[in-house]
KEDO-569217 format. One record per residue: residue number from 1; residue in one letter; z, x, y of N, C-alpha, C in turn. Coordinates in steps of 0.001 Angstrom, whole numbers, padded with zeros to 6 digits. Layout:
N
   n res    n.zz    n.xx    n.yy   ca.zz   ca.xx   ca.yy    c.zz    c.xx    c.yy
 NUM   a       Z       X       Y       Z       X       Y       Z       X       Y
...
// end
This chain:
195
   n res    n.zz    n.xx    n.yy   ca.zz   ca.xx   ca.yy    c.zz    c.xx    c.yy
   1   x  028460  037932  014384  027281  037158  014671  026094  038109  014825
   2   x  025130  037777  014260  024096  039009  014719  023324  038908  015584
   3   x  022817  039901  015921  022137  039747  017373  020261  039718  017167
   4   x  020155  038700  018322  018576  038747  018126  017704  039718  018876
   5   x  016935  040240  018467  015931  041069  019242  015201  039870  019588
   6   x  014509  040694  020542  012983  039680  021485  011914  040639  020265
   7   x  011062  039927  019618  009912  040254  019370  008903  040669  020193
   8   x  007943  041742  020013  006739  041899  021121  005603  041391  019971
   9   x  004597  041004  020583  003340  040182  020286  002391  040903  020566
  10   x  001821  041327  019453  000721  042034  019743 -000660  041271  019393
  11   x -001354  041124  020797 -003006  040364  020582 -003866  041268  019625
  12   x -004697  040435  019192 -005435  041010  017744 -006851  040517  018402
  13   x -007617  041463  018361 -009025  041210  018782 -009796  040744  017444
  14   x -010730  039823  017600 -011814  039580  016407 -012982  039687  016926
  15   x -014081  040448  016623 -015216  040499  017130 -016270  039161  016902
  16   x -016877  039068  017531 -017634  037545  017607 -018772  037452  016339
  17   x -019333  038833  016027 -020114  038861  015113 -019258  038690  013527
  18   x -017761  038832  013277 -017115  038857  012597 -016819  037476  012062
  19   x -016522  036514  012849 -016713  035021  013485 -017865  034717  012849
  20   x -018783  034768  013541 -020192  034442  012986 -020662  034078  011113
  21   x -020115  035794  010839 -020024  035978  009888 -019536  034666  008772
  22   x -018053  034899  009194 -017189  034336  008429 -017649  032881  008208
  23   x -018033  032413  009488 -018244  030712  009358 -019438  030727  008411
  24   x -020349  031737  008336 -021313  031138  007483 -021150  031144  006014
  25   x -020118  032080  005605 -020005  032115  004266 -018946  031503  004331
  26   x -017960  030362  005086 -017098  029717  004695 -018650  028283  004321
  27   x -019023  028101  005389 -020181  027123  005394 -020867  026788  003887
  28   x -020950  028179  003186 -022108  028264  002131 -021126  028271  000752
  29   x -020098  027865  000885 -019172  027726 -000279 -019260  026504 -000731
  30   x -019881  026754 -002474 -020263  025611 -002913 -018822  024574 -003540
  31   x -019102  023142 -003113 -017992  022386 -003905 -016953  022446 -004725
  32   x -016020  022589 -004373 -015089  022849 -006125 -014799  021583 -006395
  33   x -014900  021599 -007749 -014691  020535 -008394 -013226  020363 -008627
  34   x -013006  018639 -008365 -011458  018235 -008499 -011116  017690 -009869
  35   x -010115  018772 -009756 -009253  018457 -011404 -008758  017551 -011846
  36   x -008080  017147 -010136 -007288  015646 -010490 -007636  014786 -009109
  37   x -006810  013511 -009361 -007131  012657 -008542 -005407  012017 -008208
  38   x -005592  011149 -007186 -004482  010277 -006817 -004628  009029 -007744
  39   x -003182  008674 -008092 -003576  007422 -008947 -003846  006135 -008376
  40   x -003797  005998 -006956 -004613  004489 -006442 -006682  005294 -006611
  41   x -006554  006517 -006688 -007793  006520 -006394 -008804  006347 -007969
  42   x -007865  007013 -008776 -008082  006795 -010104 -008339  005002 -010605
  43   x -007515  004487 -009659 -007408  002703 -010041 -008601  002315 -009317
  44   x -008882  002661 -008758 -009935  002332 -007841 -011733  002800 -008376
  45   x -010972  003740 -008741 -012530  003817 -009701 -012991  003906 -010992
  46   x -011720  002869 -011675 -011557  002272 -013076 -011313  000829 -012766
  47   x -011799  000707 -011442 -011497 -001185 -011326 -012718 -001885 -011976
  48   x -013782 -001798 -012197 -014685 -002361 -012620 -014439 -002669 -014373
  49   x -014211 -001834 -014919 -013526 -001695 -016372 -011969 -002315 -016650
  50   x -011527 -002512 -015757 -010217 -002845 -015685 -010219 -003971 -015522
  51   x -010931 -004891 -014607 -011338 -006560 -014187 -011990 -006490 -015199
  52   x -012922 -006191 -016138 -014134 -006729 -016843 -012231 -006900 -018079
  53   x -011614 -006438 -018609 -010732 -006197 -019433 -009607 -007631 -019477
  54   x -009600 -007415 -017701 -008772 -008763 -017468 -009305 -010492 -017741
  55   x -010974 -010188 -017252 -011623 -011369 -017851 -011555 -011863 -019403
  56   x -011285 -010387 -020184 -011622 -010931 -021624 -010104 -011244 -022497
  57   x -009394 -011082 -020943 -007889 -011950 -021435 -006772 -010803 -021589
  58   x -007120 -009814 -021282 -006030 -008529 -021300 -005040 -009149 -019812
  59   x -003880 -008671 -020168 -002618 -008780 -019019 -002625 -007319 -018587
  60   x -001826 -007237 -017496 -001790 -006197 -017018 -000783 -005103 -017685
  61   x  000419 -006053 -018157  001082 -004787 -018922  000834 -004522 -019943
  62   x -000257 -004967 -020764 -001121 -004444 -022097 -001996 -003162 -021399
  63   x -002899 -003376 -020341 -003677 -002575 -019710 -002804 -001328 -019272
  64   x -002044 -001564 -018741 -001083 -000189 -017972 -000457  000136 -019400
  65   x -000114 -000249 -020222  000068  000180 -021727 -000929  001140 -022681
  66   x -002199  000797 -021755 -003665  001151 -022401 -003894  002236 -022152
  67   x -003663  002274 -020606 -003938  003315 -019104 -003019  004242 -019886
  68   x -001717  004259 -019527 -000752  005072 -020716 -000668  006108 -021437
  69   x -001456  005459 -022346 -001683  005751 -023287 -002809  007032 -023389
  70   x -003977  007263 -022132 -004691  008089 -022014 -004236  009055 -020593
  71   x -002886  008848 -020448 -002389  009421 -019610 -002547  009035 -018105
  72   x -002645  007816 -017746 -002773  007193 -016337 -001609  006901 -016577
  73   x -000010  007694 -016007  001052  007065 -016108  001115  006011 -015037
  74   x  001082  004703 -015058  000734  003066 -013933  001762  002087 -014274
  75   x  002796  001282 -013651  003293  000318 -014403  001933 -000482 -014177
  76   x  002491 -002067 -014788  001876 -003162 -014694  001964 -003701 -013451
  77   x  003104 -003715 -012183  003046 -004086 -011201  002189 -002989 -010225
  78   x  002154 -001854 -010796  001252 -000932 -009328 -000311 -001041 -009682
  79   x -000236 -001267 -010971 -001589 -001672 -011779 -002348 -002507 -010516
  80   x -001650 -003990 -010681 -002000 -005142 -009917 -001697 -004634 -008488
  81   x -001151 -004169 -007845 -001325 -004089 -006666 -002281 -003271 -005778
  82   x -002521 -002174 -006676 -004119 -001108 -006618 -005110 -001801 -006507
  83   x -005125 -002740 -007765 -006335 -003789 -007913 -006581 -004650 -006641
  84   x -005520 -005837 -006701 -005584 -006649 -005098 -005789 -005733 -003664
  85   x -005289 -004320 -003720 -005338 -003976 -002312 -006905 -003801 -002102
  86   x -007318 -003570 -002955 -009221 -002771 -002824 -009938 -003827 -003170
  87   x -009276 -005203 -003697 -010095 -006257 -003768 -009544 -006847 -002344
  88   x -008642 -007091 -001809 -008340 -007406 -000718 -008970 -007169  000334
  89   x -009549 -005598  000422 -010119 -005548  001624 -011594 -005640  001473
  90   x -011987 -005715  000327 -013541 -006073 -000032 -013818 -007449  000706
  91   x -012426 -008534  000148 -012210 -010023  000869 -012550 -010164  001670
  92   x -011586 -009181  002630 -011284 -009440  003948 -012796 -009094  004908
  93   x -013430 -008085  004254 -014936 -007637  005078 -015808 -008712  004540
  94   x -016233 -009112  003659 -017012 -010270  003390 -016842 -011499  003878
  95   x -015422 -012086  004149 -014936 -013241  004742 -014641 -013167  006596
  96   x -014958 -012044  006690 -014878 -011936  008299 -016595 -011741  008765
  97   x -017568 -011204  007730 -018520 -011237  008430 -018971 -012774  007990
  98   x -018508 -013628  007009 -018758 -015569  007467 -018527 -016191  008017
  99   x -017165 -015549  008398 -015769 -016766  008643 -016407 -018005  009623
 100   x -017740 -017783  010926 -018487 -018008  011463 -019002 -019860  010822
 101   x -019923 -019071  010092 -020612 -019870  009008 -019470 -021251  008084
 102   x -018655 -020441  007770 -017342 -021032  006721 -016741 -022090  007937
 103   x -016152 -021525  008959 -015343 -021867  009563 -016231 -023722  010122
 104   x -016966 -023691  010147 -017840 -024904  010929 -017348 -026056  009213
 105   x -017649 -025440  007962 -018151 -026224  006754 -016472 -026508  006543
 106   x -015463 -026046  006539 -014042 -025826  005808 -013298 -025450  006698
 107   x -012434 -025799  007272 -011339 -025431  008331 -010111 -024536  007639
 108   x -010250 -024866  006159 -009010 -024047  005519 -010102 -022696  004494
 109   x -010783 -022542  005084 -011446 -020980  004678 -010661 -019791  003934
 110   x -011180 -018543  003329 -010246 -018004  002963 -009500 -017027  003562
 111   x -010381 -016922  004873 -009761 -015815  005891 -008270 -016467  006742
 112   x -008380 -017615  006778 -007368 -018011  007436 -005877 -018756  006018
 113   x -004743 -017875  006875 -003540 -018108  005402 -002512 -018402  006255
 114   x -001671 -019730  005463 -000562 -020523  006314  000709 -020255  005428
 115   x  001507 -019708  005858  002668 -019485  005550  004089 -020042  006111
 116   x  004501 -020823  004922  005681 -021609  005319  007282 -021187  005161
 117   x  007763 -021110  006197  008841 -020564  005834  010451 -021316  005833
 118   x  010693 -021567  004673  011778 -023063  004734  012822 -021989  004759
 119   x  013041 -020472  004516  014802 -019928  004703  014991 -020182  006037
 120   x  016146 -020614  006309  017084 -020422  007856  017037 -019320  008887
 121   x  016426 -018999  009692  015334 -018075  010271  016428 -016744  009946
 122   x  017881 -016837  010085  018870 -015754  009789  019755 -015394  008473
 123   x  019238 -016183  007355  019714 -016389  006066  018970 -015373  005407
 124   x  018408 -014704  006106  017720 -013474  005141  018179 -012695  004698
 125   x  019437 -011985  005769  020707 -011202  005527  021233 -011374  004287
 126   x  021592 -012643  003802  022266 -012440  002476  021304 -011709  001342
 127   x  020568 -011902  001698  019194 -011558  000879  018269 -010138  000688
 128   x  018381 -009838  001881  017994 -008166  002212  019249 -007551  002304
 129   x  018968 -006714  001368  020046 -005174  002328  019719 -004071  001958
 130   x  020283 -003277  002824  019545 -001523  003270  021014 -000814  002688
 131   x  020626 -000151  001938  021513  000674  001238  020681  002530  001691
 132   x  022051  003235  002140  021418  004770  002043  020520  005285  001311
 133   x  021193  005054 -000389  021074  006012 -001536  020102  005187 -002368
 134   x  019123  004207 -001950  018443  003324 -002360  016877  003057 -002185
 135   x  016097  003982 -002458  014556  003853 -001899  014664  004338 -000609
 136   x  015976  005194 -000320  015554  006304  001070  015806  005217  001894
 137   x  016568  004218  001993  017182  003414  003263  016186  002441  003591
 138   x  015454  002292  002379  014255  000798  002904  015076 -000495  002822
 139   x  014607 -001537  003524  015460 -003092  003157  014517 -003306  001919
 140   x  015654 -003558  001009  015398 -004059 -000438  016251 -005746 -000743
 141   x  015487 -006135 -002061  015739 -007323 -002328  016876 -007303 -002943
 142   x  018036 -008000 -002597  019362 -007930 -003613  019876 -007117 -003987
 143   x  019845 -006036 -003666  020226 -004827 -004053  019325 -004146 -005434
 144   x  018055 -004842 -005444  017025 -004335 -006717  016349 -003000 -005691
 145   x  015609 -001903 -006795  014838 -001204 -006281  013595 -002344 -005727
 146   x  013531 -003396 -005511  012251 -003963 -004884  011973 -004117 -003253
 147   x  011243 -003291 -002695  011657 -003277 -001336  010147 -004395 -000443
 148   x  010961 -005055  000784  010406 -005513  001320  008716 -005243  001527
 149   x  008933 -003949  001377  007421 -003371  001541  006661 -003735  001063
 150   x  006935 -003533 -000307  006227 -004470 -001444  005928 -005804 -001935
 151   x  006680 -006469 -001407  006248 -007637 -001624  005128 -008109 -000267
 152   x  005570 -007319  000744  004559 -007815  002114  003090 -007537  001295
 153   x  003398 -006004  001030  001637 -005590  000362  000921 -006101 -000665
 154   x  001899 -006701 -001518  001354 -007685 -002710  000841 -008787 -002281
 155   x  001428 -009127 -001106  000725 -010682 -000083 -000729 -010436  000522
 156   x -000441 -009487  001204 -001277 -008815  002421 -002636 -008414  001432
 157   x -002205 -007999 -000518 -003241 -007216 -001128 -003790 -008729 -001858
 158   x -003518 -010046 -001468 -003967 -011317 -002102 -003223 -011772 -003307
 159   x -002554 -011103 -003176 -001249 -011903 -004815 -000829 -013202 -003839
 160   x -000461 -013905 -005046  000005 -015583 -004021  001534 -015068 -004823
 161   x  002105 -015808 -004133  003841 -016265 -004681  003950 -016193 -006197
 162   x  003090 -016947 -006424  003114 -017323 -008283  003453 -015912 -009085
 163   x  002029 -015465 -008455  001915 -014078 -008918  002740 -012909 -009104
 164   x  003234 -012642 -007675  004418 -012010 -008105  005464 -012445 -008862
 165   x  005844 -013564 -008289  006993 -013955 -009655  006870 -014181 -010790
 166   x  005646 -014123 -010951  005568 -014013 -013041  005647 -012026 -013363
 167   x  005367 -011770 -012416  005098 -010004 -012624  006733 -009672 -012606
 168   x  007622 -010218 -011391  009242 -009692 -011244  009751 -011105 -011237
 169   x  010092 -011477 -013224  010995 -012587 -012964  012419 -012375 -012582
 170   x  012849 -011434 -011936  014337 -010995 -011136  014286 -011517 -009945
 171   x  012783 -012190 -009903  012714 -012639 -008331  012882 -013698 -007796
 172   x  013221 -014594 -006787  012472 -015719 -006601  011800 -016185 -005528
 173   x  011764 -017313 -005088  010738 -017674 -003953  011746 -017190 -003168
 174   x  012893 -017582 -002862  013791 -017190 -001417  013828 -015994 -001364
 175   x  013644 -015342 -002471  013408 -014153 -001621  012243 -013454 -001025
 176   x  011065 -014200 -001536  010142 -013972 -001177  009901 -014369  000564
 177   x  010366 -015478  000707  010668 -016422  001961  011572 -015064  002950
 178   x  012599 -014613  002522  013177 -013298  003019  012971 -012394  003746
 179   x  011939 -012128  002994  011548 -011188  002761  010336 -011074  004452
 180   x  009450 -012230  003800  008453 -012496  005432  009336 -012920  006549
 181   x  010714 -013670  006525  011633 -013784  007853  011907 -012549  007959
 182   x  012517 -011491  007490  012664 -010286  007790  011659 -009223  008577
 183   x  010414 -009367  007761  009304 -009086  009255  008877 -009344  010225
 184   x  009128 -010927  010111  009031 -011707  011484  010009 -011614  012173
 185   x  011285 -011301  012027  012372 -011091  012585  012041 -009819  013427
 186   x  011640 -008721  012561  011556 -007198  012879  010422 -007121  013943
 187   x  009222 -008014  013756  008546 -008110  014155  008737 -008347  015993
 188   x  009714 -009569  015717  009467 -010194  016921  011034 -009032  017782
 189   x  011149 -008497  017114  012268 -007423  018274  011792 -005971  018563
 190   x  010217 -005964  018078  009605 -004969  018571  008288 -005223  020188
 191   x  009222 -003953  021334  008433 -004165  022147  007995 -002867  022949
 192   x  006712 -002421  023874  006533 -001743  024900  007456 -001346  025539
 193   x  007539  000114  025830  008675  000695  026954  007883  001226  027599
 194   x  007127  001144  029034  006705  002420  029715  006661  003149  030094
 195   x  006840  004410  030482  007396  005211  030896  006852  006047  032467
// end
């Protein structure tokens, strides 16, 4: 077994004018320019071109075919979910500074969303399961790579039901239904410990 020495630590003085120094020519270092980008950020600032594309009748897996093609490797489902999340929260800030206004004219506004849930509050189980070797131990749908996560964020990013299930016809509503008992489930067995 080998043996450990104790290290000694030796303090290192920096002079203050050295300091000084340094911060100003870290300060005066001009911009470098970025080579690359993240691909939600890339989606995000090809959304304007990308909606104008969808208006003139393009689908999304023609577009992520398009994207592709100039090297935005995107499926068609992360396509749409980039899109809804940054239109989502555009929603969500515009409809919260009305909701005020709205809320007096329309009681079913767009800020407010009712979700019905007809699975058997514990029938989700057949439906979710958590596998080790499977998306790193997330609860997934049926044993598909589709994990709960995703379908919450496709909700949460303004996709309705429809939507996703024309994007993953492997899917269906119950599991979609599942999928939200499973958070509400998770949900409601999370609590405060104080210490």
């Amino acid at each position: 077994m080998p043996v450990r020495t104790s290290r000694k630590f030796r303090t290192v003085r920096v002079k203050t004018r050295t300091i000084r120094q340094t911060s100003a020519s870290l300060q005066d270092l001009p911009e470098k320019p970025r080579e690359s980008t993240s691909l939600q950020e890339a989606i995000r600032q090809l959304r304007s071109p990308i909606e104008a594309a969808l208006a003139k009748g393009y689908s999304y897996p023609e577009l992520a075919a398009m994207l592709q093609q100039q090297g935005i490797l995107i499926s068609a489902p992360t396509l749409r979910r980039y899109l809804f999340s940054h239109r989502g929260q555009a929603t969500l800030s515009r409809d919260s500074k009305n909701s005020k206004s709205k809320s007096s004219e329309n009681p079913l506004n767009k800020s407010s969303i009712t979700v019905e849930v007809s699975v058997p509050f514990m029938q989700y189980r057949d439906i979710i399961t958590i596998e080790p070797g499977k998306r790193s131990g997330k609860p997934c749908i049926r044993g598909m790579r589709i994990t709960v996560y995703d379908i919450l964020e496709y909700l949460a990013g303004g996709m309705t039901e429809a939507e996703i299930l024309e994007d993953f016809s492997e899917l269906t509503s119950e599991d979609i239904k599942a999928c939200l008992a499973f958070a509400a489930d998770r949900e409601k067995k999370l609590f405060v410990v104080s210490l």
